[in-house]
C-alpha positions in Angstrom: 239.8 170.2 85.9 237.6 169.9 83.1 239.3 172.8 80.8 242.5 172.3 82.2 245.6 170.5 80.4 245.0 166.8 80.3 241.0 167.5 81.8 238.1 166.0 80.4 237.3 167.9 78.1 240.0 169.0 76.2 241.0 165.5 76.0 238.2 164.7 73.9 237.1 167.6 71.9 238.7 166.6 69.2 236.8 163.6 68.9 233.5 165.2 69.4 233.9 168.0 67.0 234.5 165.6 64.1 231.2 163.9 65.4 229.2 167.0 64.0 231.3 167.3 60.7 228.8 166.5 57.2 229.5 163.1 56.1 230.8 161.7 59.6 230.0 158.1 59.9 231.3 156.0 63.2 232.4 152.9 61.2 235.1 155.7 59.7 236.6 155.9 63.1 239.2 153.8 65.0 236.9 152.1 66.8 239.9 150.0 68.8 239.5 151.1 71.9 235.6 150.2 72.4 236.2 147.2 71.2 239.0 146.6 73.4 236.4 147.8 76.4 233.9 146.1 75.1 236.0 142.3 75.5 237.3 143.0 78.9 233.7 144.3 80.0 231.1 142.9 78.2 230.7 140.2 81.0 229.1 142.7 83.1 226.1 144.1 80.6 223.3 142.7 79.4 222.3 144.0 75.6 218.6 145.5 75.5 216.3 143.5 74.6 218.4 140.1 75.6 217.7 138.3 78.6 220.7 137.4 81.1 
């Protein structure tokens, strides 16, 4: 499941391996999709350090 076509894994290789590439830097990436996470979630976390 993991390995397979559409698993975990394979899904986000990709993504990971550029992650250990010389000279990555997140704000590089498309960050879209945590910031999309981020709005329709955010109501359930508490940032460190921040009282509720």
């Amino acid at each position: 499941m993991l390995f397979a076509r559409g698993g975990l894994l394979r899904s986000i290789y990709r993504l990971w391996k550029r992650y250990f590439e010389p000279g990555f830097h997140p704000s590089q990436q498309d960050g879209s999709a945590a910031e999309r996470w981020l709005r329709e979630n955010g109501a359930a976390y508490t940032e460190v350090g921040r009282t509720a």
